[in-house]
C-alpha positions in Angstrom: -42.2 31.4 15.7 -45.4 30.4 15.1 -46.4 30.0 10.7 -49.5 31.2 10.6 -48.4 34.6 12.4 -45.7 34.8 9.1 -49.2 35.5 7.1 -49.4 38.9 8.5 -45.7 40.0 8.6 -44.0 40.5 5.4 -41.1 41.4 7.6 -41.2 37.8 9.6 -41.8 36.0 6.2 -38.9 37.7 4.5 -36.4 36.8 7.7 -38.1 33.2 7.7 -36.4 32.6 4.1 -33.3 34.0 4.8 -32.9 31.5 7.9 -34.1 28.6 5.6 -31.6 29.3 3.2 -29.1 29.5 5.6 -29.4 26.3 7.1 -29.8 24.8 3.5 -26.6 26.4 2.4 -24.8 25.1 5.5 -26.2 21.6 5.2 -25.0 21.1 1.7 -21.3 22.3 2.2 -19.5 18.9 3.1 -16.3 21.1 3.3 -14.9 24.7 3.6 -13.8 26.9 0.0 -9.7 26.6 -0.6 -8.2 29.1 -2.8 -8.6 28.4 -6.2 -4.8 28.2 -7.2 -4.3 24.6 -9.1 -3.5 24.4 -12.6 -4.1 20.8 -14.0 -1.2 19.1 -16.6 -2.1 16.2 -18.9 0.7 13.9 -17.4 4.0 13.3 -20.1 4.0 11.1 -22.8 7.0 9.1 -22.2 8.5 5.6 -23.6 8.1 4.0 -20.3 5.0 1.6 -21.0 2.1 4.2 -19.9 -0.3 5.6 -22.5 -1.4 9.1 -20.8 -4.7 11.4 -21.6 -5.9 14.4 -20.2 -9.0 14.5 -17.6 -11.8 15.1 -20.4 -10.5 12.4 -22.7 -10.5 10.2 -19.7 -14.0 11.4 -18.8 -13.4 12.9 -15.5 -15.3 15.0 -13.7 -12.2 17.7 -13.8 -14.1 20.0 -10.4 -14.1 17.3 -8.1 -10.2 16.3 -8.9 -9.6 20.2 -9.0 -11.0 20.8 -5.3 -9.0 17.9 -4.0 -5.7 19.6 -5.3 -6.5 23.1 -3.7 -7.4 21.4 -0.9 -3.6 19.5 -0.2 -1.9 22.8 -1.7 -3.8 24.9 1.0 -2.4 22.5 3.4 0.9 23.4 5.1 3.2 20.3 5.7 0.9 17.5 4.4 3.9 15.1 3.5 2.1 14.0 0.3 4.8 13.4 -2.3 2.9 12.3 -5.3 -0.4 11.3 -6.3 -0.9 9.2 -9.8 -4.4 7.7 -10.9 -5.1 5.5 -13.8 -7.9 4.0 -15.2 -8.7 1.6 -18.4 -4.5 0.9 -18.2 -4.1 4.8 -18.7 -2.0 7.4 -16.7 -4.5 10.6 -16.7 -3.1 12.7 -13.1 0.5 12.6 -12.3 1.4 15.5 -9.2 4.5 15.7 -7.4 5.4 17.5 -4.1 8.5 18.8 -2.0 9.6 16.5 0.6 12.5 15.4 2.4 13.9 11.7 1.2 13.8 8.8 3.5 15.4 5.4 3.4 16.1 2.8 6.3 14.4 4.6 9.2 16.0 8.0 8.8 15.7 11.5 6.7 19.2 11.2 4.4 19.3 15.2 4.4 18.0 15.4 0.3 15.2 17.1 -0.7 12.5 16.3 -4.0 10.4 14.1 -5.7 9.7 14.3 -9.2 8.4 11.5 -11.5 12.5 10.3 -11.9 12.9 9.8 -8.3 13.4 6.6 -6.6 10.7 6.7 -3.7 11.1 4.6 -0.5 8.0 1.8 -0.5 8.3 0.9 3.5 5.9 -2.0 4.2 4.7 -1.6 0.8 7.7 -3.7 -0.3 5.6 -6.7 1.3 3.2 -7.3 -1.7 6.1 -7.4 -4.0 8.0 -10.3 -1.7 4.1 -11.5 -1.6 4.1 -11.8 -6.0 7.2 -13.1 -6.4 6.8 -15.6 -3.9 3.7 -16.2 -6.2 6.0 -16.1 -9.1 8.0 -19.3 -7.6 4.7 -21.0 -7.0 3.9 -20.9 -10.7 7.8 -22.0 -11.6 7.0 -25.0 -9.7 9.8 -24.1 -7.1 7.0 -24.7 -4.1 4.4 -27.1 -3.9 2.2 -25.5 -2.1 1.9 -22.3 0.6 0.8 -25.4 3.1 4.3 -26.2 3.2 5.9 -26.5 6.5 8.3 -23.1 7.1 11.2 -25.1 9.1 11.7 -27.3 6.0 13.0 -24.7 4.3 15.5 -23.8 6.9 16.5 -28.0 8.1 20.2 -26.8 10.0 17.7 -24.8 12.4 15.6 -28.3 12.8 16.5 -27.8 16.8 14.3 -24.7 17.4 11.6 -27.4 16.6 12.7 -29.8 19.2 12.4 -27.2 21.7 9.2 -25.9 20.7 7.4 -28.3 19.0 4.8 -26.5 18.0 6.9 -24.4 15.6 6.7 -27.5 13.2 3.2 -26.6 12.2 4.3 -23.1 11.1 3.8 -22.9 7.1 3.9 -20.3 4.3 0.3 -19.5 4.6 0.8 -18.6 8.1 4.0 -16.1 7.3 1.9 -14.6 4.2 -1.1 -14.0 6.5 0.7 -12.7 9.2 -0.4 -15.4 11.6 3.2 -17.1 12.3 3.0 -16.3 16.1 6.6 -15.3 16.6 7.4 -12.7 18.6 8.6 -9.7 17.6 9.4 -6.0 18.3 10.7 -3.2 16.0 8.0 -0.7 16.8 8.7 0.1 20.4 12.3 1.4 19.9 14.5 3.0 17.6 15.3 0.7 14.6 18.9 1.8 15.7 18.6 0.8 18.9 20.5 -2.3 19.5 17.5 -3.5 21.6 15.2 -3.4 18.3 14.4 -6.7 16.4 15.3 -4.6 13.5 18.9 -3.7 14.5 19.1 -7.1 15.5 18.1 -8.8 11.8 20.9 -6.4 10.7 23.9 -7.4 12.6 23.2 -11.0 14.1 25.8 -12.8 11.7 23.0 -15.4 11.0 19.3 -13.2 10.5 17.2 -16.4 9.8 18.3 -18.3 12.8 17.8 -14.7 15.5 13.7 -15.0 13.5 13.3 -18.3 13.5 14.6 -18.6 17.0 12.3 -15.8 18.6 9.6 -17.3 21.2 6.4 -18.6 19.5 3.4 -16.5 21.4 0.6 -17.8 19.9 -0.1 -21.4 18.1 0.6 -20.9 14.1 -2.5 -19.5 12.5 -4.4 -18.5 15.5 -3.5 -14.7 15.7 -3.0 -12.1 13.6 0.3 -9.8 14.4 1.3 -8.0 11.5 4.9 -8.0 12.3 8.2 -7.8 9.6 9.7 -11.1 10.7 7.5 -13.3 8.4 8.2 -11.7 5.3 11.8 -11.5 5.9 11.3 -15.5 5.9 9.0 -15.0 3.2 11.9 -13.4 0.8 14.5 -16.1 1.8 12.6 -19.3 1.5 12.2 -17.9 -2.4 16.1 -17.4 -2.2 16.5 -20.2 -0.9 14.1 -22.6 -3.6 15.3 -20.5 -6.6 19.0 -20.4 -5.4 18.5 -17.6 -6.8 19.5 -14.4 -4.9 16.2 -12.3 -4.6 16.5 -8.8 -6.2 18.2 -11.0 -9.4 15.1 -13.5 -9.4 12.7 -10.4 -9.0 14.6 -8.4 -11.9 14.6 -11.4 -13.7 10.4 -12.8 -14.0 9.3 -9.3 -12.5 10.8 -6.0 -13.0 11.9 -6.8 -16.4 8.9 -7.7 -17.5 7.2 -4.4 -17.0 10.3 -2.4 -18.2 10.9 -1.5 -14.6 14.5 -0.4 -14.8 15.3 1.7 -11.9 15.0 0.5 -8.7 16.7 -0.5 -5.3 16.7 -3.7 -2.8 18.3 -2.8 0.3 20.6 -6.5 1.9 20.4 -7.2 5.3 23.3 -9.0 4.4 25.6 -9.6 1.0 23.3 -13.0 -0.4 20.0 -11.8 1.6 17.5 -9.2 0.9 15.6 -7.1 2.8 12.0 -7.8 1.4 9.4 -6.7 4.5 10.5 -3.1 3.6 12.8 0.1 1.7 12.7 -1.4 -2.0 13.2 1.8 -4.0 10.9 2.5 -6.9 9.4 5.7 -9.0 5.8 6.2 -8.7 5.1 5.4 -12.2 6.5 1.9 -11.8 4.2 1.6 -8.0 1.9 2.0 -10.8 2.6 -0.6 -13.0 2.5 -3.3 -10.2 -0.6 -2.3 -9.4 -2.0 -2.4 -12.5 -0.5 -6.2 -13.7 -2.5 -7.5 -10.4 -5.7 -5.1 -11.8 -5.2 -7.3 -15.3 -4.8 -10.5 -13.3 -1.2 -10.5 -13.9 -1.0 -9.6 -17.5 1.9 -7.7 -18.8 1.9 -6.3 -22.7 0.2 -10.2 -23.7 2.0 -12.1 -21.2 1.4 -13.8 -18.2 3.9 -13.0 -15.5 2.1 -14.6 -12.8 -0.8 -16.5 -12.7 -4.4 -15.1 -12.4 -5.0 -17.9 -9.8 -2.1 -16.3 -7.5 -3.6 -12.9 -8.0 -7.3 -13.6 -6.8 -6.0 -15.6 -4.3 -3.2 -13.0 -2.7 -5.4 -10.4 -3.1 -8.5 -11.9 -1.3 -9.3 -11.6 2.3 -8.0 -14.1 4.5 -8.1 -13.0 7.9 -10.4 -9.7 9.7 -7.2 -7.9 11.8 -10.1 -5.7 13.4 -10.6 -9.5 14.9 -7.4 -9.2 17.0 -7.1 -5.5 17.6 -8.1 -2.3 17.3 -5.3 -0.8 15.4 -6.4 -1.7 11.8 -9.7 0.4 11.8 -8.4 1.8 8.1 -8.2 -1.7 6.7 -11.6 -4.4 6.2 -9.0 -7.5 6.1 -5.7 -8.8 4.7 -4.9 -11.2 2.6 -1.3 -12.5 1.4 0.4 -9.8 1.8 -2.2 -7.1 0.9 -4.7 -5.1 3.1 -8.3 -4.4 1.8 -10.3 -1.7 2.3 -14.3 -0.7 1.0 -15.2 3.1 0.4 -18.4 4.1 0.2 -19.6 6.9 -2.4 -22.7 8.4 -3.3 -24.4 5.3 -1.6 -22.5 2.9 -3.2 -19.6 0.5 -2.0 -16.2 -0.2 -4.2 -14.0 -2.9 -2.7 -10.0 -2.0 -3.4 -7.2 -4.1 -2.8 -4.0 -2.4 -1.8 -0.5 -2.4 -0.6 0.8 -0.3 2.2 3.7 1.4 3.4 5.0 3.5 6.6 5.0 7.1 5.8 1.9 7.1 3.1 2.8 4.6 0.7 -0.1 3.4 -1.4 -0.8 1.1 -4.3 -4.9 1.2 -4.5 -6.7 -1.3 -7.2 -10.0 -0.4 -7.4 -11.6 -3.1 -9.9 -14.8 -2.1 -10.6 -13.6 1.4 -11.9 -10.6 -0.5 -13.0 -8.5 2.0 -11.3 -5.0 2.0 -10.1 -4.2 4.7 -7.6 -0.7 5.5 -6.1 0.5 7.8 -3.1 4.3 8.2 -2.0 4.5 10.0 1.3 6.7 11.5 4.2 4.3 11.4 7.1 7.2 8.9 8.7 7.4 10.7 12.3 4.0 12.7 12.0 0.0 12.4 11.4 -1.4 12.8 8.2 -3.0 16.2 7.9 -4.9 14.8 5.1 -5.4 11.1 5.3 -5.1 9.1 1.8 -8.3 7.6 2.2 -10.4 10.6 2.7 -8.8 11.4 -0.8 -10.3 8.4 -2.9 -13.4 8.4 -0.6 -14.0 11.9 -1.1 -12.9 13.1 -4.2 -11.3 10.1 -6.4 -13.9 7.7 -6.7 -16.5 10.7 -7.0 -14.5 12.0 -9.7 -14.6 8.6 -11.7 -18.5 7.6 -11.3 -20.8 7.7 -14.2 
């Protein structure tokens, strides 16, 4: 259609605008209209630690947070199971959903979630082992993450002799996932006696079977995110602290932030399972999050150092470098993935810790935001991915 011939058609110009208006309204819609059906709760005032507020005291844009809800509740079998933000060290959005519980690699046949429920952390787990190995760092019970792994375990001193190169294997290289030992729990079962995992659970001597596994790579020249090192991780602690490792953690940790409920699972009676499956209630996710968002502050004190909270929380390795399976992560650190979202043209770096399933703990420090997600996508795709959450409607919902 030619412009100039609109001049002399009222009819043309009138079916011009309608197709400019059109294509304006269709431009602008970033997503389709759900049905308007979520009613928003100032989260409980309890005498667990948190100070709550509602969205407008908080000074939320209460639409955006709104549209997100009737977005996951229009969503059949999303597997979310809660979603908790804070910011400024206050709870302002607590939501719970159905969903079937989970714990060691299987579906135990219950059915809930509610703020009192003990929620399987998967990998999440990791970035506690990560603090309190952090924790015996500041106790003085190890020198230095430079310090050679085998030292720690000196009756397996043989493994070295027959691969030498196992000698240079240190902390750093466990906490970075950069060890180079073998290992495989993904491509099976976990209750498949061919699975690593099955195997760290019934070998009579679980250090020895990891620390005895075929080095693939030389120490700290390949990433392998794999569940072996922090298993290694959890027991060099034990074994410094002679301390057992739910009992130390309970003791400088959990305590600490009035974390009360909880569950370790043993891989055997004196070891703990620390690369996955601690139990914990959302609200108490929460809390970790936020003592690494106040550099490891508690209520005045310091439960572990700000120095080991930059520093386990910083990007030490790229794992896009090595493969192409971390494309929702823009590097690791000790323990704890990081991730950049980008909104309304500008770019928040988070910190986080991640578990199997949809286990989240987000710190977002410039909007000094603490962000949690439990999850059940164990044995399915997320319909909704996390991610797209804070990208799209979280961090919208908190800018200026």
């Amino acid at each position: 259609m030619k412009l100039s011939s609109l001049y002399y058609n009222p009819g043309k110009i009138f079916i011009f605008f309608i197709f400019v208006l059109t294509v304006l309204q269709t431009g602008c819609e970033k997503e389709e209209k759900y049905p308007e059906v979520y009613e928003y709760k100032t989260p409980d005032q309890l005498s667990d630690g948190w100070i709550t507020q509602s969205l407008s005291d908080a000074g939320i844009n209460e639409k955006i947070l709104y549209n997100m809800m009737n977005r996951i509740l229009a969503t059949s079998e999303h597997n979310i199971h809660s979603i908790l933000i804070l910011k400024d060290s206050k709870l302002f959005f607590e939501e719970y959903f159905e969903g079937e519980k989970f714990k060691l690699g299987k579906y135990t046949g219950e059915y809930g979630y509610d703020r009192d429920d003990l929620h399987t952390l998967c990998s999440a787990t990791k970035s506690f082992a990560s603090a309190l190995l952090g924790i015996a760092l500041d106790k003085g019970y190890i020198a230095s993450v430079d310090m050679k792994v085998y030292d720690f375990f000196p009756e397996n001193s043989d493994l070295v002799s027959l691969t030498p190169d196992k000698g240079n294997m240190t902390i750093r290289h466990l906490l970075t996932m950069t060890s180079g030992l073998q290992w495989d729990d993904e491509s099976t079962s976990y209750y498949d006696p061919a699975n690593d995992m099955y195997q760290l659970f019934t070998r009579s001597d679980p250090m020895r079977f990891i620390l005895s596994k075929d080095l693939i790579k030389a120490p700290g020249t390949f990433f392998e995110y794999a569940n072996c090192n922090t298993n290694l991780l959890g027991e060099i602690v034990h074994r410094v602290t002679k301390i057992r490792l739910d009992l130390f953690c309970d003791s400088l940790l959990f305590s600490k932030l009035g974390i009360k409920v909880y569950e370790w699972q043993k891989i055997k009676p004196e070891i703990i399972f620390t690369s996955g499956d601690l139990m914990l209630r959302p609200r108490d996710m929460a809390k970790f999050g936020q003592l690494f968002l106040n550099k490891g502050v508690w209520d005045g004190e310091q439960v572990i150092s700000e120095e080991w909270c930059t520093l386990s929380t910083s990007k030490h390795i790229d794992p896009n470098d090595y493969s192409d399976n971390f494309d929702w992560s823009d590097g690791y650190g000790f323990q704890w993935w990081q991730k950049d979202y980008t909104s309304n043209k500008k770019v928040y770096h988070s910190y986080f810790a991640s578990g199997w399933g949809g286990q989240r703990i987000i710190v977002i420090p410039e909007l000094e935001t603490v962000i949690v997600f439990t999850g059940g996508n164990y044995y399915t795709n997320e319909k909704i991915s996390c991610y797209t959450i804070v990208e799209d409607y979280i961090i919208p919902a908190l800018q200026d």
